[in-house]
C-alpha positions as CSV (number, residue, x, y, z in Angstrom):
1,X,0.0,0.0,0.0
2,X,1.0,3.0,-1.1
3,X,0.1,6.2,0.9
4,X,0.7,10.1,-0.1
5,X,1.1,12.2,2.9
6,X,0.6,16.3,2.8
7,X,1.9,18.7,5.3
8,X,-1.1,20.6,6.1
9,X,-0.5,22.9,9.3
10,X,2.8,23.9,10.3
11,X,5.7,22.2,12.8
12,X,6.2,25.7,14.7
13,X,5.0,26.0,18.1
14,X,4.6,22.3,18.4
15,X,6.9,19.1,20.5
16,X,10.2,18.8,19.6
17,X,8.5,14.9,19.2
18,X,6.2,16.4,16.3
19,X,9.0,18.3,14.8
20,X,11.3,14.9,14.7
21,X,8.2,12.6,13.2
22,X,7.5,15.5,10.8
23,X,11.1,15.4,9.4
24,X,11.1,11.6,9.4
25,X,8.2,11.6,7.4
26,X,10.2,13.9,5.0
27,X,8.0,16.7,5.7
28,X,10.4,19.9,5.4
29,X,7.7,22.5,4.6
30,X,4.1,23.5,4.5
31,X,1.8,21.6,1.7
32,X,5.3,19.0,0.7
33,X,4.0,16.2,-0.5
34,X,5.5,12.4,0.0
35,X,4.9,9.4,-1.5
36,X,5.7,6.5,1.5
37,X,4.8,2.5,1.6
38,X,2.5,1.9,4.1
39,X,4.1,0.4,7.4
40,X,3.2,-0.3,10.2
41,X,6.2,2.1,11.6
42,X,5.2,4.9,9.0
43,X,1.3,3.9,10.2
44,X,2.0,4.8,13.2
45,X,4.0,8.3,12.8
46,X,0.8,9.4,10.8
47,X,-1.0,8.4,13.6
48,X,1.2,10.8,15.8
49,X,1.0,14.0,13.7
50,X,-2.4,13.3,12.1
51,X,-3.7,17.0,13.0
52,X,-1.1,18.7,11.0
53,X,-1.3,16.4,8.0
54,X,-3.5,14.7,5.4
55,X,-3.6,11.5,4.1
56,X,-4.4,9.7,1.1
57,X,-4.2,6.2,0.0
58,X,-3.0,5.4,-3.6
59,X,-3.3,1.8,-4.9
């Protein structure tokens, strides 16, 4: 499974925890876009900065 993630609210102001997932992600900047295989491990960072991005599920 493939899954596109999009940076939708910004990192500032936010956990240093946040910042780290956001970066590991590969989320740099507001509205980046990645293309990521679905893991369990990339699953469950979505899952930890759901409010500042959106998701979408390709294939």
């Amino acid at each position: 499974m493939i899954v596109k993630i999009t940076q939708v609210k910004s990192g500032i102001d936010r956990s240093l925890r946040q910042k780290k997932t956001l970066v590991a992600l590969g989320l740099r900047k507001m509205h980046a876009v990645k293309e990521v295989e679905g893991t369990p491990q990339i699953l469950g960072m979505i899952k930890k900065v759901s409010h500042l991005v959106k998701v979408e599920e390709l294939a």
